[in-house]
C-alpha positions as CSV (number, residue, x, y, z in Angstrom):
1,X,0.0,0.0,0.0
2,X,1.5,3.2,-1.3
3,X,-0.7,5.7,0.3
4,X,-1.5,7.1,-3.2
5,X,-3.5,6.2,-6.3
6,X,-2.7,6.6,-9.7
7,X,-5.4,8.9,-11.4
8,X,-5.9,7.1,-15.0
9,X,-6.7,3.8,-12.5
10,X,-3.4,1.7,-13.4
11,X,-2.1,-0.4,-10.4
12,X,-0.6,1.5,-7.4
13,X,2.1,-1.0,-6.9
14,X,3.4,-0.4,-10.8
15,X,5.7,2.3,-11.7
16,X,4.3,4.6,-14.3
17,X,3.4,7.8,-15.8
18,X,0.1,9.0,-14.8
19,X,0.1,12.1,-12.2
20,X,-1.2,10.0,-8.4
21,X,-3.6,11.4,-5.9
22,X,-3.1,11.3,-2.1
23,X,-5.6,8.2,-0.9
24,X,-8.1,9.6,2.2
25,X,-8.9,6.9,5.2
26,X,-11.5,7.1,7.1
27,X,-11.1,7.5,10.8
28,X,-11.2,5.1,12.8
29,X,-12.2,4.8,16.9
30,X,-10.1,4.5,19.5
31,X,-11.2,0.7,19.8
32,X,-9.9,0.4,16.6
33,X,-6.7,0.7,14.3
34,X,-5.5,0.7,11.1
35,X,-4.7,-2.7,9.1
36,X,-1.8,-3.1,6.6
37,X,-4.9,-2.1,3.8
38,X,-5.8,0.5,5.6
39,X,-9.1,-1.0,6.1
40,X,-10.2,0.5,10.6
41,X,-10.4,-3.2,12.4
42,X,-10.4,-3.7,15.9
43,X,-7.2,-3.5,17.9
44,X,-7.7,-7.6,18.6
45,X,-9.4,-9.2,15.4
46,X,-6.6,-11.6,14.8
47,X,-7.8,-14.3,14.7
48,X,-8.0,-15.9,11.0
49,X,-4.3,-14.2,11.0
50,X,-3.5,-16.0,14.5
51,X,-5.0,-19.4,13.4
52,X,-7.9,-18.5,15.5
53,X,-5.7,-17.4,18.5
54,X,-5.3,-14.2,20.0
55,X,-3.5,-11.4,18.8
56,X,-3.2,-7.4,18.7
57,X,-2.7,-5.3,15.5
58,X,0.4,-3.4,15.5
59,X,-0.1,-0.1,14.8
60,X,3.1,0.7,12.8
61,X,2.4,-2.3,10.4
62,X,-0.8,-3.1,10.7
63,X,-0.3,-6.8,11.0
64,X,-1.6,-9.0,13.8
65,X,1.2,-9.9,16.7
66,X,0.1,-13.8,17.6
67,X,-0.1,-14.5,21.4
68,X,0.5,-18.0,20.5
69,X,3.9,-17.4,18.5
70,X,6.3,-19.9,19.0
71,X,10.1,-18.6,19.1
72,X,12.7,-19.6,17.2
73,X,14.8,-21.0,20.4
74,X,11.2,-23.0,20.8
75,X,11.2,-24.8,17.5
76,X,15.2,-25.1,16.4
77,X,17.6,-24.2,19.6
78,X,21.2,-23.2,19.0
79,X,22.4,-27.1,19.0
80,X,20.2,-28.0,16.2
81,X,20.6,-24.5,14.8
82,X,24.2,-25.7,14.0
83,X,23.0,-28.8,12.0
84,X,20.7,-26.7,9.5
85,X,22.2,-26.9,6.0
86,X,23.1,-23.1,5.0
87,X,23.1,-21.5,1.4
88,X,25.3,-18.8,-0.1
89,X,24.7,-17.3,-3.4
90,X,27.8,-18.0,-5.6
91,X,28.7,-14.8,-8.1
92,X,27.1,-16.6,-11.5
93,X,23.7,-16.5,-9.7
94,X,23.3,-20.4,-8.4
95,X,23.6,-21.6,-5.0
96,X,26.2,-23.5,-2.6
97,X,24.2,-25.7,-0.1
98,X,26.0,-26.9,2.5
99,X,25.3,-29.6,4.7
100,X,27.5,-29.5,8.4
101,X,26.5,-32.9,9.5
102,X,27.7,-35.2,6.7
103,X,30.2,-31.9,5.7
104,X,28.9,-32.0,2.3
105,X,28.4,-29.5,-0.3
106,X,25.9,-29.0,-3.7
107,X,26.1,-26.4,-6.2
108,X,22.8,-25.6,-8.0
109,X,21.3,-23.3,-10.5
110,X,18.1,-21.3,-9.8
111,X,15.4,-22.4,-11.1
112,X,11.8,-21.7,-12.7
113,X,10.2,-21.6,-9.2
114,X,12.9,-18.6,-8.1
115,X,10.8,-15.3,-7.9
116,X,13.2,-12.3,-8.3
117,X,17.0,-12.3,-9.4
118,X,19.6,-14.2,-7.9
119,X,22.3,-11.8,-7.3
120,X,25.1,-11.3,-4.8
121,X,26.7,-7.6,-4.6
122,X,29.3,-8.4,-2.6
123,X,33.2,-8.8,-3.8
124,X,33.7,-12.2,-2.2
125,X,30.2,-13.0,-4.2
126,X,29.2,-15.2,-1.0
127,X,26.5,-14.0,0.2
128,X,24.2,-15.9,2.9
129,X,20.4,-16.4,1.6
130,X,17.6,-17.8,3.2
131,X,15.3,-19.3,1.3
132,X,11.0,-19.3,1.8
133,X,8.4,-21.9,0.1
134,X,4.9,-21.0,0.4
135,X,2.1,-22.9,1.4
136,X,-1.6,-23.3,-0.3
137,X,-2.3,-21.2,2.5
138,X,-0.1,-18.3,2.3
139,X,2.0,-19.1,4.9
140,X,6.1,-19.0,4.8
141,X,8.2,-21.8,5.5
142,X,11.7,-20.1,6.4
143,X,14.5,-22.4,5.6
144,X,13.0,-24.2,3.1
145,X,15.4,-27.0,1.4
146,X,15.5,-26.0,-1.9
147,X,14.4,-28.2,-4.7
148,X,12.1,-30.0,-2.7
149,X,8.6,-28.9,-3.4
């Protein structure tokens, strides 16, 4: 959400050349905030967000805060942190996955299912990367071993 709308009714998120007019929310009620649309919600309705638990908007975002959020240190502590494979962009664009418990490595080209442009800026051209699958329902998996679908 820009904040603005373009006036010949293109897409907001787009660049282009058509002048763009200042959007105007409504106001909302001190039980109330504004969501990440800028839709007014109330400060708790979290719950399709929360997996029907509890949760409060954040007002700089807009997006719910779950009560029930698990922490990292919950799900993965720093022992089995260390046994993750990691993955480092390489400077031709493919990837270097290593794996610390059998101390193997696997190079691999990007493929199809990669949104965006594989790119490291940096002179050593190993950068770390995290990588992200989504779910049918819109939810990230962090960590996700590539290739796998």
């Amino acid at each position: 959400m820009t904040g603005y709308d373009p006036t010949d009714g293109t897409r907001a998120d787009k660049d282009g050349f058509a002048d763009c007019e200042r959007q105007i929310f409504q106001r909302c009620t001190p039980e109330e905030t504004r969501d990440s649309n800028g839709k007014c919600r109330a400060k708790d309705d979290c719950a399709q967000a929360c997996d029907g638990g509890q949760g409060t908007i954040a007002e700089a975002f807009g997006t719910c805060v779950c009560d029930n959020t698990v922490t990292l240190n919950e799900v993965c502590n720093k022992e089995c942190l260390s046994t993750l494979p990691e993955s480092t962009f390489t400077s031709d664009g493919g990837v270097l996955l290593h794996d610390p418990v059998t101390n193997t490595t696997i190079y691999t080209k990007l493929g199809e299912s990669t949104i965006g442009t594989a790119a490291c800026a940096l002179p050593s051209g190993n950068c770390k990367i995290v990588t992200m699958r989504m779910s049918d329902n819109e939810k990230g998996d962090f960590n996700a071993v590539l290739g796998q679908p």
